[in-house]
N, CA, C and O atoms as a printed pandas DataFrame, in Angstrom:
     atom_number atom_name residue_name chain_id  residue_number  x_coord  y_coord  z_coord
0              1         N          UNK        A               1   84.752   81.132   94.104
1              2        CA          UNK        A               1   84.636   82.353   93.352
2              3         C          UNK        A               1   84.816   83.541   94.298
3              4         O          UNK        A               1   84.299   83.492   95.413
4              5         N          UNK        A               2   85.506   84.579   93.919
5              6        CA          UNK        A               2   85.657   85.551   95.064
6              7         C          UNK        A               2   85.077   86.759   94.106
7              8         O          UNK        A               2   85.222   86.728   92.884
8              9         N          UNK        A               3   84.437   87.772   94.762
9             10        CA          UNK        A               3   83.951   89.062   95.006
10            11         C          UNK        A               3   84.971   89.995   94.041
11            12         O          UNK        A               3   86.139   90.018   94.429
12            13         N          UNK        A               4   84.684   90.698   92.934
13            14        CA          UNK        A               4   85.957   91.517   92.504
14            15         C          UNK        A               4   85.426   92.490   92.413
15            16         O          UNK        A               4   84.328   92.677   91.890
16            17         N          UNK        A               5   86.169   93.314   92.942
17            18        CA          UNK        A               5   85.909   95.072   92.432
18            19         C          UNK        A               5   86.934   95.582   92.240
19            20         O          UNK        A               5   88.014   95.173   92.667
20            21         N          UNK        A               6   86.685   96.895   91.334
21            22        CA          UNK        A               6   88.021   97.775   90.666
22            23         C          UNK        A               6   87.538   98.944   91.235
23            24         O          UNK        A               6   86.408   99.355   91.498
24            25         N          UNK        A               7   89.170   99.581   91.420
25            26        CA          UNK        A               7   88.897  100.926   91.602
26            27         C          UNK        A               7   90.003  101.615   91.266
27            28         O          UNK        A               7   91.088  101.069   91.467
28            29         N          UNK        A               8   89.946  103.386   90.499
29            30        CA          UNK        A               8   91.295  103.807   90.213
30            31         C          UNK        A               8   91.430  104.774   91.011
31            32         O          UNK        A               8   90.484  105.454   91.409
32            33         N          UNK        A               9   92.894  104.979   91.408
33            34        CA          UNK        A               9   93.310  105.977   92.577
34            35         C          UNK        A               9   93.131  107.536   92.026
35            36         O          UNK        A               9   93.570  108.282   91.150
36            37         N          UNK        A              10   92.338  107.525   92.955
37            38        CA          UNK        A              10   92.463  109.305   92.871
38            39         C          UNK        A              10   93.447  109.953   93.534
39            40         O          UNK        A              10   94.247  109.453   94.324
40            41         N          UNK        A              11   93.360  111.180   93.160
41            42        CA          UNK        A              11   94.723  112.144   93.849
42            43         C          UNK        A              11   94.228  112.328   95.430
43            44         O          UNK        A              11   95.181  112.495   96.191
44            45         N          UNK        A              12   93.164  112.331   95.949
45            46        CA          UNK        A              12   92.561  112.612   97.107
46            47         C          UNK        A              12   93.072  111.333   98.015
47            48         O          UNK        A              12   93.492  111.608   99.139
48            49         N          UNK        A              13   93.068  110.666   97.814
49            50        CA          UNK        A              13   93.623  109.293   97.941
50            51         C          UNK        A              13   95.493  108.873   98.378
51            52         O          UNK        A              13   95.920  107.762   98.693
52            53         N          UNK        A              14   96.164  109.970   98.272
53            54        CA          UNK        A              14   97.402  110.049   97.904
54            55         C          UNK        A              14   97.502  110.387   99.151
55            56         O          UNK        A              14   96.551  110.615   99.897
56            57         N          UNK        A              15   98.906  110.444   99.492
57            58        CA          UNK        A              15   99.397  111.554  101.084
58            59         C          UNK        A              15  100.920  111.899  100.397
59            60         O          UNK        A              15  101.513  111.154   99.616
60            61         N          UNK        A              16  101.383  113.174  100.874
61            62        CA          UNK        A              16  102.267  113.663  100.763
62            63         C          UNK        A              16  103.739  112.879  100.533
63            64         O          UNK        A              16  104.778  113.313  100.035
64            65         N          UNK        A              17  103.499  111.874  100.957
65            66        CA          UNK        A              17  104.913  110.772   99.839
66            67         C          UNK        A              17  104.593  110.621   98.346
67            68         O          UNK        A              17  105.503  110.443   97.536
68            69         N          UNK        A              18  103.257  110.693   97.961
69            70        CA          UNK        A              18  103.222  110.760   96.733
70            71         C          UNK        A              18  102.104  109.112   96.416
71            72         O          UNK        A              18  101.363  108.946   95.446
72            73         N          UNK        A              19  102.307  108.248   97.428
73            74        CA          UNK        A              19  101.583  106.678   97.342
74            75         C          UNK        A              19  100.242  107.030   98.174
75            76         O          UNK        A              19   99.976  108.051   98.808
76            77         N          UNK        A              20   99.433  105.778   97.951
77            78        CA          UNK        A              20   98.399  105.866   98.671
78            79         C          UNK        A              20   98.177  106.120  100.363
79            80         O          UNK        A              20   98.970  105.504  101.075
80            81         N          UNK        A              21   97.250  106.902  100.993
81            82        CA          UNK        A              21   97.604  107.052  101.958
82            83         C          UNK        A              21   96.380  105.470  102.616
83            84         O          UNK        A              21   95.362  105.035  102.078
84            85         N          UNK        A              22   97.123  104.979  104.005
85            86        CA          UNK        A              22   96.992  103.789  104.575
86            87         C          UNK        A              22   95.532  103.933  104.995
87            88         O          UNK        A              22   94.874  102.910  105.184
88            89         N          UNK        A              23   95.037  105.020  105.138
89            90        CA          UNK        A              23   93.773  104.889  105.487
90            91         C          UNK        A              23   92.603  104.227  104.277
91            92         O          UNK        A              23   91.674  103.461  104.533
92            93         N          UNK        A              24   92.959  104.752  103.007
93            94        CA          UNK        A              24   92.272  104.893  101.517
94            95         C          UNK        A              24   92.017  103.125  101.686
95            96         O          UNK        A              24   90.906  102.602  101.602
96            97         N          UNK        A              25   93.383  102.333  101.952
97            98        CA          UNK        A              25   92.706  101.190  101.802
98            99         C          UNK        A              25   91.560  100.656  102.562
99           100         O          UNK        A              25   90.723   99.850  102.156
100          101         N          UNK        A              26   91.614  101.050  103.379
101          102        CA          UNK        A              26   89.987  100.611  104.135
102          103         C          UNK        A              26   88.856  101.068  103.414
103          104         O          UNK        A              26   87.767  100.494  103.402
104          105         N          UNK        A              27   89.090  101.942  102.913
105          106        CA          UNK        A              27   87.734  102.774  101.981
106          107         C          UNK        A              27   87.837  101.493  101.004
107          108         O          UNK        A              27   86.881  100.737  101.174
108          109         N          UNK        A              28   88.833  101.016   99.938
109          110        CA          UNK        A              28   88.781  100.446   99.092
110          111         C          UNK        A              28   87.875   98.861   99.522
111          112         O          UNK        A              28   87.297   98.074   98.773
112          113         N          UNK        A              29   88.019   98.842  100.687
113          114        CA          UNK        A              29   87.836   96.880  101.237
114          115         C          UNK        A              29   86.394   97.112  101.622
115          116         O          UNK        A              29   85.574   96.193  101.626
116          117         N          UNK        A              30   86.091   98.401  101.955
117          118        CA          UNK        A              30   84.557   98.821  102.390
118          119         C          UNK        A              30   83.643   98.740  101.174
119          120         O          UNK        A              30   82.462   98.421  101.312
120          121         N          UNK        A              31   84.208   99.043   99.908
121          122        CA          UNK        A              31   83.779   99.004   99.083
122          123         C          UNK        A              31   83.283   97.679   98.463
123          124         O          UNK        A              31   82.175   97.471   97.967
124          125         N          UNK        A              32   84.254   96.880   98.580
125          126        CA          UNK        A              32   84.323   95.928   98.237
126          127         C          UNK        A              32   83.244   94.910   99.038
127          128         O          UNK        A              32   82.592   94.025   98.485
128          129         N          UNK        A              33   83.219   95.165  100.135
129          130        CA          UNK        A              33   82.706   94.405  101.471
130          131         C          UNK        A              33   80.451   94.638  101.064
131          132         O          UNK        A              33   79.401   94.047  101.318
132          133         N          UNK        A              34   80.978   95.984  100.270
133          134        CA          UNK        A              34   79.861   96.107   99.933
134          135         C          UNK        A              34   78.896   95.709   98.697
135          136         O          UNK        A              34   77.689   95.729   98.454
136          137         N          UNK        A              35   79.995   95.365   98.104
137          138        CA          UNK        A              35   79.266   94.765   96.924
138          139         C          UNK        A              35   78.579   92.872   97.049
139          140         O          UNK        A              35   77.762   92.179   96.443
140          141         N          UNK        A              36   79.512   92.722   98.196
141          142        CA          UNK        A              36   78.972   91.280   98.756
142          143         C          UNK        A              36   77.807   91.672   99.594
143          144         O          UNK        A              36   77.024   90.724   99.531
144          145         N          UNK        A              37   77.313   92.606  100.344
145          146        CA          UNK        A              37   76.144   92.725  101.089
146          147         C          UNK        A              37   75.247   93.105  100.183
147          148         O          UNK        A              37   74.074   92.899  100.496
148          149         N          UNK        A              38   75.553   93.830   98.668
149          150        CA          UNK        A              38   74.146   93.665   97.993
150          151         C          UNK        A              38   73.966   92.526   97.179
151          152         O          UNK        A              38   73.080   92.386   96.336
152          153         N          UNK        A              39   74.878   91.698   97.483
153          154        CA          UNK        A              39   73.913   90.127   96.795
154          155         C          UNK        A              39   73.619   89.645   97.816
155          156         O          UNK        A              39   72.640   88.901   97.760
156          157         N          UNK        A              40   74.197   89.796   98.991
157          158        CA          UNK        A              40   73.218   88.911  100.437
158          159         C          UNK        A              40   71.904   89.829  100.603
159          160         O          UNK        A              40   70.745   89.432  100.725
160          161         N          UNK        A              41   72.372   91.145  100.577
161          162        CA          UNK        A              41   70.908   91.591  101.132
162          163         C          UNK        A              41   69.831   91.818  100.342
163          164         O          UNK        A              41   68.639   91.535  100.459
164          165         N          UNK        A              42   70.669   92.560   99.252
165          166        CA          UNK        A              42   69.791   93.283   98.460
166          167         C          UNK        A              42   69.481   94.642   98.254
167          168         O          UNK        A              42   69.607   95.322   97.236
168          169         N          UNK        A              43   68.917   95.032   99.744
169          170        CA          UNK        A              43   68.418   96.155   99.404
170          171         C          UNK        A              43   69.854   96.977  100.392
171          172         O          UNK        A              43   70.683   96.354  101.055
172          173         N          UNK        A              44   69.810   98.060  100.267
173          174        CA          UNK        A              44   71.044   98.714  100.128
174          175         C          UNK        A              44   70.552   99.806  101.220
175          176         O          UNK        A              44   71.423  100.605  101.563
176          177         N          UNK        A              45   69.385   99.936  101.759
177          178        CA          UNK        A              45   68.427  100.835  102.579
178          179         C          UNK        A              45   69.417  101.032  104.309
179          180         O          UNK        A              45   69.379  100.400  105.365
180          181         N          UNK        A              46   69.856  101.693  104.042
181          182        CA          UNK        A              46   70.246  102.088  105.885
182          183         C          UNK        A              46   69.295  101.681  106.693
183          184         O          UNK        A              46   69.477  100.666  107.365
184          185         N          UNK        A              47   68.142  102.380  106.773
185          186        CA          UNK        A              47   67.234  102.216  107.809
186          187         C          UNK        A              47   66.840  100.705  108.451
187          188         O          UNK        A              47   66.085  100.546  109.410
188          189         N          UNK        A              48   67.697   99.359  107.511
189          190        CA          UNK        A              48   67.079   97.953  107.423
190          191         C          UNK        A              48   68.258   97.587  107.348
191          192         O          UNK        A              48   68.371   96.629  106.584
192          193         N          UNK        A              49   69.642   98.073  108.010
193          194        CA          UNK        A              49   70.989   97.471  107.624
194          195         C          UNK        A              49   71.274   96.974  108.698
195          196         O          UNK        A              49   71.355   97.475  109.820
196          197         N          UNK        A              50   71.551   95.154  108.046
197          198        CA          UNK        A              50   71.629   94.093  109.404
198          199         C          UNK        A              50   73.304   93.507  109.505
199          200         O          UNK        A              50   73.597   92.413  109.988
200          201         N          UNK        A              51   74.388   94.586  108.887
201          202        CA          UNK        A              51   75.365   94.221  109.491
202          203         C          UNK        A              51   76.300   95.496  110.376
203          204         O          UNK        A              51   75.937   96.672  110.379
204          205         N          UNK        A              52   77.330   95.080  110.973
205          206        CA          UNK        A              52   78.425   95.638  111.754
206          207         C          UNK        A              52   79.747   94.869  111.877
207          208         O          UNK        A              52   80.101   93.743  112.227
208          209         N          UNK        A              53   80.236   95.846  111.489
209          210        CA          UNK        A              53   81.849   95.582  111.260
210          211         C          UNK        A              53   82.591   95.362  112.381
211          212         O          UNK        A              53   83.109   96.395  112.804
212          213         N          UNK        A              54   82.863   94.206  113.120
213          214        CA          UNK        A              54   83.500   93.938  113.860
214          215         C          UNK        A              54   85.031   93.918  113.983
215          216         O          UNK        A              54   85.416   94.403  115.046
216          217         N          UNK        A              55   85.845   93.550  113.297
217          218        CA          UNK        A              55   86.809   93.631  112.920
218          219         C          UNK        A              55   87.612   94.048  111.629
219          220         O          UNK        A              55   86.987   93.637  110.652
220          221         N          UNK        A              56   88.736   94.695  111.266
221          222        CA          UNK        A              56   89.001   95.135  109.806
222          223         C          UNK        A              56   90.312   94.926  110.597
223          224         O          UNK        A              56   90.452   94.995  111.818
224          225         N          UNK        A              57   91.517   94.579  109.380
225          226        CA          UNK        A              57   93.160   94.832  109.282
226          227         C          UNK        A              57   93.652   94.619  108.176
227          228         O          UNK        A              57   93.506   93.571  107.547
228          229         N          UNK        A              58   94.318   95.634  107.799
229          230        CA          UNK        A              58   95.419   95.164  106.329
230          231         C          UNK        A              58   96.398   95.088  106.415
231          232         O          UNK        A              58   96.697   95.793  107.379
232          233         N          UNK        A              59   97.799   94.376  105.761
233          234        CA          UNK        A              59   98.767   94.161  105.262
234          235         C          UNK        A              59   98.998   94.845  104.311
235          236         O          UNK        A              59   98.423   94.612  103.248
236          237         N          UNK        A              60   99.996   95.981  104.449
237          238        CA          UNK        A              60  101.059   96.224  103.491
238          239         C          UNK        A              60  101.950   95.697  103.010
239          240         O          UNK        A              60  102.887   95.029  103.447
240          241         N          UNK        A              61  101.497   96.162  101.631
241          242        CA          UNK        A              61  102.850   94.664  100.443
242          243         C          UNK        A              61  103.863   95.541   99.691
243          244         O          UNK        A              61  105.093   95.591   99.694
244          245         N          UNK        A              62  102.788   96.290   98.973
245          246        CA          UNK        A              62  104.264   97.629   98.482
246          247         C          UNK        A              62  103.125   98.267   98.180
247          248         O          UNK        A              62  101.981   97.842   98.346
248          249         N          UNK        A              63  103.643   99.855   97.489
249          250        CA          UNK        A              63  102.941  101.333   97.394
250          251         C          UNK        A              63  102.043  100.610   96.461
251          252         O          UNK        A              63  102.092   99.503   95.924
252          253         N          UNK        A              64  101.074  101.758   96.441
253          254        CA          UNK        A              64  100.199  102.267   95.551
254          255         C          UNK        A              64  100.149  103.411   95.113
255          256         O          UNK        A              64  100.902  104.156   95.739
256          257         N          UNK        A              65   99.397  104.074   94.019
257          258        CA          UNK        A              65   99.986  105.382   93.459
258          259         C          UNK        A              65   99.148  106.035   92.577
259          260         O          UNK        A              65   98.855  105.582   91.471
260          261         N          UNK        A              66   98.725  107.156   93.058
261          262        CA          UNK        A              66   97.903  107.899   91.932
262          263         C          UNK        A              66   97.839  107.373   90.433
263          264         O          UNK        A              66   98.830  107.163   89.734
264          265         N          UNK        A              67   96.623  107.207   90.084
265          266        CA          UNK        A              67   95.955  106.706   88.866
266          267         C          UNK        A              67   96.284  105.227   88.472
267          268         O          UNK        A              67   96.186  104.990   87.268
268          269         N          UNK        A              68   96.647  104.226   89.261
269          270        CA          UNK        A              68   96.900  102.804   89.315
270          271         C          UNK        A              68   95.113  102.158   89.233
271          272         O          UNK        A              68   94.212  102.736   89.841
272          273         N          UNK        A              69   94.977  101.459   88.760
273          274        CA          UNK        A              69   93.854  101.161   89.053
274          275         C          UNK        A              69   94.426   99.713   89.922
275          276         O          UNK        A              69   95.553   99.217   89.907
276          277         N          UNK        A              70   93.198   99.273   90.656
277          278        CA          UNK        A              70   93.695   98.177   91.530
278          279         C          UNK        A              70   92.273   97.380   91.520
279          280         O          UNK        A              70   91.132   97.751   91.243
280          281         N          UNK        A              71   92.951   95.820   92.042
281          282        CA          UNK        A              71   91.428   94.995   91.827
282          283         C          UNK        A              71   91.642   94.920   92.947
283          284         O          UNK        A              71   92.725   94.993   93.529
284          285         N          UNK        A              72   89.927   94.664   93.622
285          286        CA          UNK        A              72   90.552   93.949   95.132
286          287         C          UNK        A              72   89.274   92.868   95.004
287          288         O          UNK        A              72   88.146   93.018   94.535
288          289         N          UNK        A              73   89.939   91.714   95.624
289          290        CA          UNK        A              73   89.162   90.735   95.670
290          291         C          UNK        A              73   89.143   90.027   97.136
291          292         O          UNK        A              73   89.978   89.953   98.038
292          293         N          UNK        A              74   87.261   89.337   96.903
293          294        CA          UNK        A              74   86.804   89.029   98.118
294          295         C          UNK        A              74   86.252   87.645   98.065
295          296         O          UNK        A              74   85.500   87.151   97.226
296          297         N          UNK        A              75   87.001   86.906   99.578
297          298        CA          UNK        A              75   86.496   85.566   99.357
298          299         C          UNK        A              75   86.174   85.495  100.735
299          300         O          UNK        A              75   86.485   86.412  101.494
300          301         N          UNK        A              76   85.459   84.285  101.195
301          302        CA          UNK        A              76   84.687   84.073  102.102
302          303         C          UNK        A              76   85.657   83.020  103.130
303          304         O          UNK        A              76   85.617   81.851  102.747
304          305         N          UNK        A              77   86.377   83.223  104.171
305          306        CA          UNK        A              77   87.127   82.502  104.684
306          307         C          UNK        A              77   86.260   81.318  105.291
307          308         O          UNK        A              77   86.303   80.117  105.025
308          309         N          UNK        A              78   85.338   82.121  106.322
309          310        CA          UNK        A              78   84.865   81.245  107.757
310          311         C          UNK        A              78   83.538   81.929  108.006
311          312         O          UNK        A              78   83.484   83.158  107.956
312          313         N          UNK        A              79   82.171   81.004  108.345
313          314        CA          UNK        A              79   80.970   81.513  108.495
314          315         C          UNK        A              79   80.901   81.260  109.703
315          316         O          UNK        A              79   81.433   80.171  109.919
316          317         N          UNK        A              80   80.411   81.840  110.826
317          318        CA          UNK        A              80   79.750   81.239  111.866
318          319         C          UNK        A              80   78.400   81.114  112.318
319          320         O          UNK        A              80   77.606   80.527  111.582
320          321         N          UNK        A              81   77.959   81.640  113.574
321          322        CA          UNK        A              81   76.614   81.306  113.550
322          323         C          UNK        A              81   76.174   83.129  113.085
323          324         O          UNK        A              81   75.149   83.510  112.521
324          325         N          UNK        A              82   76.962   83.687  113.404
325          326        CA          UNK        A              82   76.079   85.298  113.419
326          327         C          UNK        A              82   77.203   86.096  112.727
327          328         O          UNK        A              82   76.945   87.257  112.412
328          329         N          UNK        A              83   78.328   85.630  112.480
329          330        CA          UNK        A              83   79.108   86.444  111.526
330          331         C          UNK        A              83   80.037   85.875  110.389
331          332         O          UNK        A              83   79.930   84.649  110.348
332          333         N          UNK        A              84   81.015   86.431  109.347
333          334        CA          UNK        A              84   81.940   85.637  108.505
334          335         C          UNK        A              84   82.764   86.604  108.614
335          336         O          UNK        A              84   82.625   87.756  109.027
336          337         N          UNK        A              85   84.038   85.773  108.019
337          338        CA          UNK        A              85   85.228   86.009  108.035
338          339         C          UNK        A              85   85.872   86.357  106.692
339          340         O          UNK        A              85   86.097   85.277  106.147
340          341         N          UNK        A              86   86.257   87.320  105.934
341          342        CA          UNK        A              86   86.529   88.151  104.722
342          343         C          UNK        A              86   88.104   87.977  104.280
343          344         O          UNK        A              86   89.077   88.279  104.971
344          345         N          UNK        A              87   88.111   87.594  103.382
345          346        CA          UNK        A              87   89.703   87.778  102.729
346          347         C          UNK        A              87   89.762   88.318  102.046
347          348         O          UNK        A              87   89.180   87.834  101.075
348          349         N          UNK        A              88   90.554   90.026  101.695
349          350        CA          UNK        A              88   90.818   90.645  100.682
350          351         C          UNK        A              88   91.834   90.707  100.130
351          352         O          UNK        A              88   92.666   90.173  100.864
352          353         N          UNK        A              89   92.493   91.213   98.828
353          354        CA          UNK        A              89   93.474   90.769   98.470
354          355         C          UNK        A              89   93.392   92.232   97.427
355          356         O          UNK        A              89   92.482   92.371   96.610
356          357         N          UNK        A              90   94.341   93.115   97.594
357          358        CA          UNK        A              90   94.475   94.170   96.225
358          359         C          UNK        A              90   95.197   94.032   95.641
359          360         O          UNK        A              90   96.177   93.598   96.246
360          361         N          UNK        A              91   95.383   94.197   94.348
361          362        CA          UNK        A              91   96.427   93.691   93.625
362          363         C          UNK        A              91   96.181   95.228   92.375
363          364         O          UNK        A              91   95.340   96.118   92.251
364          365         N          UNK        A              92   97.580   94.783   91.595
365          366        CA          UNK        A              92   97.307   95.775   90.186
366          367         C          UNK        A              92   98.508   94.809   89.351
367          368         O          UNK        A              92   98.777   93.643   89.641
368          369         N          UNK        A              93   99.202   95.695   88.141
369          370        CA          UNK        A              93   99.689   95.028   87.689
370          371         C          UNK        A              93  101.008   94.317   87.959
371          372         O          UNK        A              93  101.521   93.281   87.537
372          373         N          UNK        A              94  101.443   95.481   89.015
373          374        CA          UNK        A              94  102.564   95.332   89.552
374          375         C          UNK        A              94  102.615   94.002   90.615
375          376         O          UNK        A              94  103.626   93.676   91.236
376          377         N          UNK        A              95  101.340   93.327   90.684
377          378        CA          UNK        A              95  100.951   92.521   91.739
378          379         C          UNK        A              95  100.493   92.536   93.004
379          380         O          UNK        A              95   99.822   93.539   93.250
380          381         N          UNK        A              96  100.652   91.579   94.119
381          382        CA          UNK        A              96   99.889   92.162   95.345
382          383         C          UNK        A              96  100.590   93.347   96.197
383          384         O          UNK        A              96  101.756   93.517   96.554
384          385         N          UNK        A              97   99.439   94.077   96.370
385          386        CA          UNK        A              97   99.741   95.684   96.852
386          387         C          UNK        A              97   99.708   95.278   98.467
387          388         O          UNK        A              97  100.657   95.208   99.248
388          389         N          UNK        A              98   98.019   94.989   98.745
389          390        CA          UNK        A              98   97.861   94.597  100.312
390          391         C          UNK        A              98   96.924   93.506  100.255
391          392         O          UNK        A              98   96.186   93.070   99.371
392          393         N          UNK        A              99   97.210   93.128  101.679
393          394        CA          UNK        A              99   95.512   91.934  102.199
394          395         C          UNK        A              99   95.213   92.360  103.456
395          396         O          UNK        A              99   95.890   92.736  104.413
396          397         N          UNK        A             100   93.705   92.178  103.182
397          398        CA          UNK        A             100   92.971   92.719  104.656
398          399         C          UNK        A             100   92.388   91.405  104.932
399          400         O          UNK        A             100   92.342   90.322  104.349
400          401         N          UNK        A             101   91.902   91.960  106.181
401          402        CA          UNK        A             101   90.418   90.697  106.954
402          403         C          UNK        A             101   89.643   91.558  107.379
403          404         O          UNK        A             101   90.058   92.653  107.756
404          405         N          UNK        A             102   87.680   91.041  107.408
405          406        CA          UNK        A             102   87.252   91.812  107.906
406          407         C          UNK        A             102   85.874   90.632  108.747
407          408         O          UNK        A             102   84.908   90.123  108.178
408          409         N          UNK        A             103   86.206   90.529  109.955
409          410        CA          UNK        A             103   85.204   90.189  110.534
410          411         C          UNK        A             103   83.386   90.828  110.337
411          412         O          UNK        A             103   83.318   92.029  110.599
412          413         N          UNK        A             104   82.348   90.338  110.027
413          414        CA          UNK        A             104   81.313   91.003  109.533
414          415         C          UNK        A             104   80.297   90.219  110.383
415          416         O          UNK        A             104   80.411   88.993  110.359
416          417         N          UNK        A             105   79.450   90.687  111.030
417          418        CA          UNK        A             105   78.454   90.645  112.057
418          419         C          UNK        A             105   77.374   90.781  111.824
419          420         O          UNK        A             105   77.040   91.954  111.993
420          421         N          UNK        A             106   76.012   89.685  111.262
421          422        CA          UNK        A             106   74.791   90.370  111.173
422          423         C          UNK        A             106   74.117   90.371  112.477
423          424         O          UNK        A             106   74.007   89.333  113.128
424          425         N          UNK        A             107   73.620   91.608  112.919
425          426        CA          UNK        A             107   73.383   92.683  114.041
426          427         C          UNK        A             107   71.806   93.273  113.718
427          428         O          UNK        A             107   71.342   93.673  112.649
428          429         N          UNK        A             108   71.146   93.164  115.120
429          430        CA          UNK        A             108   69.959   93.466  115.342
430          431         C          UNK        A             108   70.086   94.788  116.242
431          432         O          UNK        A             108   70.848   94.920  117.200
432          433         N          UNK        A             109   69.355   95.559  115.838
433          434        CA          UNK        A             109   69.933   96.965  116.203
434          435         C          UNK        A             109   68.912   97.756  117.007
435          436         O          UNK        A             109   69.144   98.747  117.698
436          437         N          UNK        A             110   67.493   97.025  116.758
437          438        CA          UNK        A             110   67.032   96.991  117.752
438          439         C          UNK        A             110   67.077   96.628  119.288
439          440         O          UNK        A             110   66.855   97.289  120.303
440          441         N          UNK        A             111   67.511   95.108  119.024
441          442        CA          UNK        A             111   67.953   94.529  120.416
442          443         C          UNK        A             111   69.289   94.445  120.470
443          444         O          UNK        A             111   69.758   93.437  120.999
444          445         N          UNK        A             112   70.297   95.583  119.885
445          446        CA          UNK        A             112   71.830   95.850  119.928
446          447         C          UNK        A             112   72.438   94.530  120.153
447          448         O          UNK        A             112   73.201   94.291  121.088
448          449         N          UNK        A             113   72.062   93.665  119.238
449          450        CA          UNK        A             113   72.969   92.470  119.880
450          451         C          UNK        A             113   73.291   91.931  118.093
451          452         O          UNK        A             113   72.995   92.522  117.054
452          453         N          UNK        A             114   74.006   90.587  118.296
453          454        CA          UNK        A             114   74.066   90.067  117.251
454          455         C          UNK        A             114   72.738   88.720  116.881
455          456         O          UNK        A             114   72.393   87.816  117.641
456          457         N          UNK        A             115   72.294   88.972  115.672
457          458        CA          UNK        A             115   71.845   87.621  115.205
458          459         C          UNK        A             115   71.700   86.622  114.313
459          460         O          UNK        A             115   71.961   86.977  113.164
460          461         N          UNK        A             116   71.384   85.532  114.434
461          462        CA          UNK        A             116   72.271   84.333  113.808
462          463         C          UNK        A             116   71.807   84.680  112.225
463          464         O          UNK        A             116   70.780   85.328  112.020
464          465         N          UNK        A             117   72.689   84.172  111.082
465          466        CA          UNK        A             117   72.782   84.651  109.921
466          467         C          UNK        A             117   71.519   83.858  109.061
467          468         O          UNK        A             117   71.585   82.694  108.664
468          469         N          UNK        A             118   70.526   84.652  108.904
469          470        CA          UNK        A             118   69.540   83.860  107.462
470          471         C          UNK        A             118   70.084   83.065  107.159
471          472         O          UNK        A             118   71.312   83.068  107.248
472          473         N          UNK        A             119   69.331   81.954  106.627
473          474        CA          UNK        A             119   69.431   80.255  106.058
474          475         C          UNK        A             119   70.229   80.980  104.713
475          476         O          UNK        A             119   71.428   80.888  104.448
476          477         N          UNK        A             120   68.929   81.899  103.780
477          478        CA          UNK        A             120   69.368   82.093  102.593
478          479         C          UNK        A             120   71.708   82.687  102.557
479          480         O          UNK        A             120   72.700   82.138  102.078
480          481         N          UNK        A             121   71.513   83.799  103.234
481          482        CA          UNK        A             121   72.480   84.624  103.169
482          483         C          UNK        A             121   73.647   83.547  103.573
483          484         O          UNK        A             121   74.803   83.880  103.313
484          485         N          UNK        A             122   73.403   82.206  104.227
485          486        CA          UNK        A             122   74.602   81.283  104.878
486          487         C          UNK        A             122   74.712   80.430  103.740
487          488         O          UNK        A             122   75.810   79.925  103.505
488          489         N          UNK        A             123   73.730   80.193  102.993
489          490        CA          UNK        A             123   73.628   79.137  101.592
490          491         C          UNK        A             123   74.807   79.916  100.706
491          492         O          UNK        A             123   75.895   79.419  100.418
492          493         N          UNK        A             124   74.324   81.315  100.322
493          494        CA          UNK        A             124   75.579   81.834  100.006
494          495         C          UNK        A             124   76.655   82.196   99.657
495          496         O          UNK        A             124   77.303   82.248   98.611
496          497         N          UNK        A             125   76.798   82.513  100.965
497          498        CA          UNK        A             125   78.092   82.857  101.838
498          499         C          UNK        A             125   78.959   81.566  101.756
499          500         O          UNK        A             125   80.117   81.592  101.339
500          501         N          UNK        A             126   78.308   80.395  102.195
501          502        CA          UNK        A             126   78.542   78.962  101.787
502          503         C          UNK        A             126   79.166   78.338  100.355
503          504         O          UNK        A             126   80.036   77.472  100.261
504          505         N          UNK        A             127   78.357   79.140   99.105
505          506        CA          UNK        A             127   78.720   78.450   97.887
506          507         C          UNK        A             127   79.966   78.938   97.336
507          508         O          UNK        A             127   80.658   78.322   96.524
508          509         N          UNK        A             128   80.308   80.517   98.007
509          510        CA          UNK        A             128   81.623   81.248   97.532
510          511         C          UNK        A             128   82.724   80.527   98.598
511          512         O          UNK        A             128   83.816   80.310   98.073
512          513         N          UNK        A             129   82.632   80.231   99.636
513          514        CA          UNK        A             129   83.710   79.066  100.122
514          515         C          UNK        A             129   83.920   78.499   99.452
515          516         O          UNK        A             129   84.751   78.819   98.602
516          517         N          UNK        A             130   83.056   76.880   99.433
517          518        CA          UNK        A             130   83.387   76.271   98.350
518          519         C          UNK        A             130   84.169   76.512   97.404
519          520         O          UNK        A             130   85.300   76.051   97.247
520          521         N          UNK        A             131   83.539   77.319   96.667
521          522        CA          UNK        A             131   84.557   77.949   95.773
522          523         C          UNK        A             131   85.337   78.324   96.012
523          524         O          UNK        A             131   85.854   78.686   94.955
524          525         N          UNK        A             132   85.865   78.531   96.688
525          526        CA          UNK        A             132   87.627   79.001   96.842
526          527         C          UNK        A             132   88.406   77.514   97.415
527          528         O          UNK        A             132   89.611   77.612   97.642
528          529         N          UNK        A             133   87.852   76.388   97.608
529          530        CA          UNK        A             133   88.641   75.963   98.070
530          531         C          UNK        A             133   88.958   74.739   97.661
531          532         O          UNK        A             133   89.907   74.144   98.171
């Protein structure tokens, strides 16, 4: 089962060719990235936020474009001991737009380091693999 979220393009979103500008998609995968940390975490509180983004990259497939709405979907590639591995995928009707990856790190920020991922949050993280595969 993968992670879906929608979102429709705003004009703010655009760059002077008239398509989405390349940055917007990271906003879109952040978004997305986030709707999977409030079923792992829950609580949504900064002051208690146990991940860091280690890695992000997308693939361009073709434009995007003011007022398109787009899905982007999230599946769970690879868990390790202290981080997972993210597959995104945007699409609309026109089909796939882009795909990202986003390496994700749960991080102790006290002792600035990384640490190994809750039983619960790997159970998971675990059952949406499965599911995809």
């Amino acid at each position: 089962m993968a992670y879906k979220w929608e979102i429709k393009v705003r004009a703010s979103e655009t760059d002077g060719l008239g398509h989405v500008s390349n940055i917007s998609y990271f906003i879109y995968l952040e978004e997305a990235r986030i709707e999977l940390f409030r079923e792992l975490n829950g609580s949504m509180d900064l002051k208690n936020w146990p991940f860091i983004l280690a890695s992000a990259s997308c693939d361009y497939v073709q434009q995007a474009y003011f007022d398109e709405v787009l899905q982007i979907s999230t599946t769970v590639l690879h868990i390790g001991r202290s981080s997972f591995i993210l597959h995104h995928e945007i699409t609309c009707e026109r089909g796939v737009i882009a795909r990202g990856r986003s390496v994700v790190v749960h991080f102790d920020f006290e002792e600035q380091k990384s640490a190994p991922l809750p039983e619960t949050w790997r159970s998971i993280l675990s059952e949406q693999q499965s599911a995809n595969n």
